[in-house]
N, C-alpha and C positions, 0 to 999 in steps of 0.2 A: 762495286762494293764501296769505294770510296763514295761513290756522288750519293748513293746511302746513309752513309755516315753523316756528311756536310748535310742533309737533310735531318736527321734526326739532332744534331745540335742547332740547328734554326730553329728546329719545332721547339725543344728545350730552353730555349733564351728568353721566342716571344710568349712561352706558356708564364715561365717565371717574370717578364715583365708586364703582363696581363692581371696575373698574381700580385703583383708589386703594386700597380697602382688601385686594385681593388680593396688591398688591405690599406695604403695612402690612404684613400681616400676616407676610411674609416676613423683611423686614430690619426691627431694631429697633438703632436708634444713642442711644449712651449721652448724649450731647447734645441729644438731641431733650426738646424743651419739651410735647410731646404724648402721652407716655409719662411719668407724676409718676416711677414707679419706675424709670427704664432710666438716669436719672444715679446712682442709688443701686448699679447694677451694678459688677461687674468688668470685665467685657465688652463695650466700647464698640461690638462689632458681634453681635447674636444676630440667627444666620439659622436658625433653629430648627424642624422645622415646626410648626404650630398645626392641627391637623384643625376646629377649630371654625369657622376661614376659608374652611380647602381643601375642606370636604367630603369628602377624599381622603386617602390616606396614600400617594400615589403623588408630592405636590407639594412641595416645599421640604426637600427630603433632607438637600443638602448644599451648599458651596460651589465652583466652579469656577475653578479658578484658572490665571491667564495662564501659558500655552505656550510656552515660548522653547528655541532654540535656543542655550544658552549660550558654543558654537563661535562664534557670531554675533554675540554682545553684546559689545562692545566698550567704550563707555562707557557712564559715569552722567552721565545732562543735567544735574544738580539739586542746586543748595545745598542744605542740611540749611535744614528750615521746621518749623514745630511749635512747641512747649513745649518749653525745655529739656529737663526731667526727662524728660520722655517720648522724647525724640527725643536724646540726648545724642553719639551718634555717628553717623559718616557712614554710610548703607542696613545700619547694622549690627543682624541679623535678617531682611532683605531675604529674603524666602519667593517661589520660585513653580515650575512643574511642567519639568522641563531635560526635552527631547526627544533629546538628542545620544546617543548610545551610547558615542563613546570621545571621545578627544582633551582640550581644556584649555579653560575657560570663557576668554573674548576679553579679560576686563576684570579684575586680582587674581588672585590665585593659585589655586591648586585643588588641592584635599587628594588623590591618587591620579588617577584616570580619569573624568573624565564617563561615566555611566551614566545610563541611564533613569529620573529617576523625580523627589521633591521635592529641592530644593537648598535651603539656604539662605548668607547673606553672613553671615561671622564678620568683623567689621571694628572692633579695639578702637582702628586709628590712631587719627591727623587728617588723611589724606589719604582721597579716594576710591577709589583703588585699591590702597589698603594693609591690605584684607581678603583673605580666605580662603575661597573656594567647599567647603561640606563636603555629603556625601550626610546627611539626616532616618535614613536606612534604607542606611546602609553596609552592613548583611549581601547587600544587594540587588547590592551592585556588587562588583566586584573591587579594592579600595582600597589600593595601596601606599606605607603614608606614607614621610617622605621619609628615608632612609637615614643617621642621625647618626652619623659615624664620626669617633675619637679620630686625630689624627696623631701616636703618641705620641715616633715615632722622630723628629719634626720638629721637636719642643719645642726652645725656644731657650730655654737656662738667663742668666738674666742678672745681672752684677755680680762675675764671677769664683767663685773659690775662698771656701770658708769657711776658717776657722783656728780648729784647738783652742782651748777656753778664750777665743774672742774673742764676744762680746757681735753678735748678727745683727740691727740695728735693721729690715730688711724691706725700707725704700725703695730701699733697692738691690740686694735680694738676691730675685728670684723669678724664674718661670718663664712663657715666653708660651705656652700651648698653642693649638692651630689645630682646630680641624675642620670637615670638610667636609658643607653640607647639611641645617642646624641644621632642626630640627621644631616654631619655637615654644616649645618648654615650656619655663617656668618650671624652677628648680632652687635645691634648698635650698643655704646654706653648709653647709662640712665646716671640719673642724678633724681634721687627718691627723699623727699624731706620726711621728718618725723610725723609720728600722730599722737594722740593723747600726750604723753612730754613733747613739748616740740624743743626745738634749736638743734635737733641733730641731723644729718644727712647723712645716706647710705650710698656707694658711688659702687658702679657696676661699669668696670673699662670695656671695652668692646676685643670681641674675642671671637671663636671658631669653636663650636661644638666638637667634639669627637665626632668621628665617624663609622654609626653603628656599635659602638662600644657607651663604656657608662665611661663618666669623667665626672669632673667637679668646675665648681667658678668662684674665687672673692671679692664679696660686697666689703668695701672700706667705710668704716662708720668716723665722722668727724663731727667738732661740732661743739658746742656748749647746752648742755640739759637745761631747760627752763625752771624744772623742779624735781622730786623725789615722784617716782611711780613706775609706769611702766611705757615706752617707747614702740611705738608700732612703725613700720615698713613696710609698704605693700607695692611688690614690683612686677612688671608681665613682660612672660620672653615664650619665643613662640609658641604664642596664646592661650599661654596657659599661666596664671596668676600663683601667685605666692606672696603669704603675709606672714613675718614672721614679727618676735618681737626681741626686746634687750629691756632690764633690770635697771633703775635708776636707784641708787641712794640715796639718804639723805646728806646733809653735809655737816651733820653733826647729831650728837645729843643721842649716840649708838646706835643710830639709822643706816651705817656705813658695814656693807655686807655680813646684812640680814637676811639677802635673799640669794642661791643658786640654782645654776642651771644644771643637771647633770648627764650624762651620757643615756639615749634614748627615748629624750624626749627636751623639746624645748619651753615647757613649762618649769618656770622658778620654783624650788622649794623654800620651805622657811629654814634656817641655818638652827634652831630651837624648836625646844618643844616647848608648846603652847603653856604660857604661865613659866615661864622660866625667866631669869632676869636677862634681857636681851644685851645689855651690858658688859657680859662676864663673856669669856673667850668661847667660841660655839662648842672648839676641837679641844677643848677640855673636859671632861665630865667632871661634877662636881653636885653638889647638894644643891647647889644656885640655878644648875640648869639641867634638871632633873624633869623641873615641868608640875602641872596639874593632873591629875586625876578624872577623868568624864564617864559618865555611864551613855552606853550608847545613845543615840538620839534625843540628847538634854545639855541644852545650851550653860547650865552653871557646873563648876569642876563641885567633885564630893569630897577632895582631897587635894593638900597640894605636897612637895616634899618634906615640908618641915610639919604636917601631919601627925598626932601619936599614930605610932604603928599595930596598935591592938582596932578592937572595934569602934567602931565611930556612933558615934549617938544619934538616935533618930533616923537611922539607914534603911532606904526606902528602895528595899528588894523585887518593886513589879517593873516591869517592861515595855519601853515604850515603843509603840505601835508604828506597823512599816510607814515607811512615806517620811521619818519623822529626817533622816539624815538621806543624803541621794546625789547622783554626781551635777545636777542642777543642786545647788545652792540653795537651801531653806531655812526658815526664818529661825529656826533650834540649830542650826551649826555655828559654834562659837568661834571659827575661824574669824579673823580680823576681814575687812574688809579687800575683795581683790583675791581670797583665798575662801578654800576648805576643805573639810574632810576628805582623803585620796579619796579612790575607787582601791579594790581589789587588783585590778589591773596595773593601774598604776604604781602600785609596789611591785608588781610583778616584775615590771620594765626595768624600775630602780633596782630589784635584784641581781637581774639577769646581764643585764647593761654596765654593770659598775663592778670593779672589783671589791669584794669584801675583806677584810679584817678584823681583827682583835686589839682593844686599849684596852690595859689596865688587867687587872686579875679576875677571872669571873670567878664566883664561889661553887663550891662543889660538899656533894652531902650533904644539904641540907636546903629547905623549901625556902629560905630567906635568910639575907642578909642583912638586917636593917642600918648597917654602917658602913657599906659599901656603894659608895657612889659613884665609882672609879672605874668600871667593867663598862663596856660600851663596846658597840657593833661602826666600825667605818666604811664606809663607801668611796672608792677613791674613781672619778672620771679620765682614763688613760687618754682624753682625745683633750681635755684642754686643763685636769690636772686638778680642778676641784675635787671636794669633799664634803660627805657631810656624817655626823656623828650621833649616833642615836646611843643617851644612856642604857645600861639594864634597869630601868626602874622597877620591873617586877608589875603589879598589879594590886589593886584594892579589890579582897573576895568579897561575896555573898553569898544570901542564903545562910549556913551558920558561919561563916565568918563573919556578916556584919562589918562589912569594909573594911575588916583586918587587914593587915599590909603581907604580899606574899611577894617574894621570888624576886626580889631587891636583890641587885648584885648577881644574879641568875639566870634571869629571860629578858626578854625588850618581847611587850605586847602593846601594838599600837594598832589602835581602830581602824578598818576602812568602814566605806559608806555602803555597801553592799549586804545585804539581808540573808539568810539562810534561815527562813520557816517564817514563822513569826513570832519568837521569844529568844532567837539569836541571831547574829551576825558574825561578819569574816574581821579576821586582824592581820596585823603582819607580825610574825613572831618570828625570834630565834634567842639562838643560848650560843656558846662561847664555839662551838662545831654547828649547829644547825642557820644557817638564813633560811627563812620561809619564801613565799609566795603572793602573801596577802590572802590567803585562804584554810586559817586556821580559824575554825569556829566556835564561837566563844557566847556564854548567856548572855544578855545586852544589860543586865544589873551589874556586871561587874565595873567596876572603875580601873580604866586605862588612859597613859598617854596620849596626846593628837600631836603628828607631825602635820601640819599643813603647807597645801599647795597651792600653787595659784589656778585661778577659773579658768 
């Protein structure tokens, strides 16, 4: 019985030492004190095979690596453990074989579509779930990374107008741009000089998109204006272009913010209605900047504020014909040069875009004021604080009014360039509770206001 025993513990020692150097001979760790040369490696794991162990070339091929479902994985258990140097960030490099076909790994984000095959964890945060699942073998999936798109119509210019000849210190003078669905990447500074005004520069520091999320970037504008007009910018970030522009002033002689930018859009308005004395304060309403009079699509006013207010003489009630106003610029829109007549649209924007108000007292009960210059509709920009202020001038009728003066101190009806049939068109109207849309439609003999915009 005994000499049994001592037999079955030989059997047991040389199976597990049989055992022992078959799996040896498999794994070799760079740590191991039993290998002199395997700390000397690169490689702190060689599963390499050795045929002088296997006997075989059938054994120790390769490594096998855990299976997941990355639909499934939801968190990381595990503080970072290790060597610094070695281990410096959270599972960042985390390797293993994703089973999923489509959909978003559970845990960080994920570059395109779970597909079949090796994944690994790009994770430069400090958080655990502030990496990024990408495919080893992206040609293997259908990968669509994530869509960087410029908002360039949505830029908010900030700190007003420039002024010829004034010195542009920057901390007050740039722009916030917006886009949506940042991809990560890095992005150099630029350094973008002006166009049409030159001597200004627009300075883009180098920065890091969001990731997968929308974010924002600021362009610092510096610089000295050449002249009064308008300033272009044209800058490209992953590869996709954006031109926006900036307002110069004059630098004297009431040239000095004439023109605003407002929320919703980065085209200048005029601060006045057309025929007003540009002189006089914009955010006052008053007799002075009340404005001219226009029948749609005709380049001379029929009326200005200081007008009689009964019928006008020789008032010439037919209509002029489509094509004659339109948001290309035609040779009958009396806008100054660099501007004209809105669109429909474009009031829309200013509507909607801008918070509204009330100056002054509008009149009530009764179709006209004629001595009320003082009622006016405000616009105020929450994102950089402008304004701009449209009298209630009312309207010059037709037909039996005969350019009589209506609704002074009552309505603000100001023309857009947009047609409805062809004996009338759209305006932008409102009264002391209503702001419109730009799509109140009106006879085109009647005489109205023009705010003007820029081209």
């Amino acid at each position: 019985m005994k000499q049994k025993f001592i037999s079955i513990k030989r059997i047991l020692f040389f199976s597990f030492l049989i055992l022992g150097n078959y799996f040896y001979s498999q794994i070799r760790i760079s740590n191991s004190i039993a290998i002199s040369s395997a700390p000397n490696s690169s490689a702190f794991i060689d599963a390499s095979s050795n045929p002088s162990y296997n006997s075989t070339t059938n054994i120790g091929k390769g490594l096998l690596f855990p299976r997941t479902d990355l639909t499934t994985f939801t968190a990381f258990l595990q503080a970072p453990f290790g060597i610094a140097n070695n281990y410096p960030f959270l599972y960042d490099g985390f390797i293993l074989f994703n089973t999923a076909t489509s959909g978003v790994a559970g845990v960080g984000s994920t570059e395109g579509t779970l597909c079949r095959g090796f994944w690994y964890y790009d994770n430069p945060s400090n958080i655990l779930n502030g990496g990024t699942w990408k495919p080893v073998r992206p040609d293997l999936c259908t990968v669509t990374p994530p869509s960087f798109q410029f908002d360039c119509a949505g830029t908010i210019p900030m700190g007003g107008h420039f002024v010829q000849g004034t010195p542009v210190l920057g901390s007050d003078k740039f722009n916030i741009f917006q886009y949506t669905a940042g991809n990560g990447a890095s992005y150099p500074g630029q350094t973008i000089p002006s166009t049409g005004v030159t001597g200004l520069t627009a300075t883009l520091m180098a920065g890091t998109l969001a990731n997968g999320t929308a974010g924002n970037f600021n362009l610092i504008i510096t610089g000295i204006a050449s002249a009064a007009g308008t300033a272009s910018f044209t800058f490209t970030l992953e590869g996709q272009t954006c031109t926006f522009t900036r307002i110069v002033d004059g630098s004297g002689g009431g040239g000095g913010g004439n023109q605003v930018v407002m929320c919703g859009s980065s085209k200048a308005w005029m601060t006045h209605n057309l025929g007003a004395d540009i002189n006089q304060p914009a955010n006052v309403p008053t007799q002075a900047t009340a404005g001219n009079y226009y029948q749609w699509g005709r380049i001379s006013p029929v009326a200005t504020a200081y007008s009689t207010t009964g019928a006008l003489p020789g008032w010439d009630s037919s209509t002029a014909p489509n094509g004659s106003w339109s948001a290309s610029k035609t040779v009958n829109d009396p806008c100054p040069s660099g501007f004209r007549v809105p669109t429909s649209s474009e009031w829309a924007i200013l509507n909607t875009s801008n918070t509204p108000s009330n100056i002054g007292t509008f009149s009530t009960g009764s179709p006209n004021d004629p001595t009320n210059f003082g009622a006016a509709k405000q616009f105020t920009c929450t994102n950089n604080g402008n304004i701009l202020v449209f009298p209630a001038a009312g309207y010059r009728g037709t037909n039996a009014g005969q350019g009589a003066l209506a609704g002074r101190g009552v309505t603000g009806d100001y023309w857009a360039v947009d047609e409805s049939g062809s004996t009338m068109s759209y305006m932008f109207y409102f009264t002391s509770s209503v702001s419109g849309n730009g799509n109140q439609p009106q006879v085109r003999s009647v005489g109205a206001p023009i705010r003007c915009i820029q081209e």
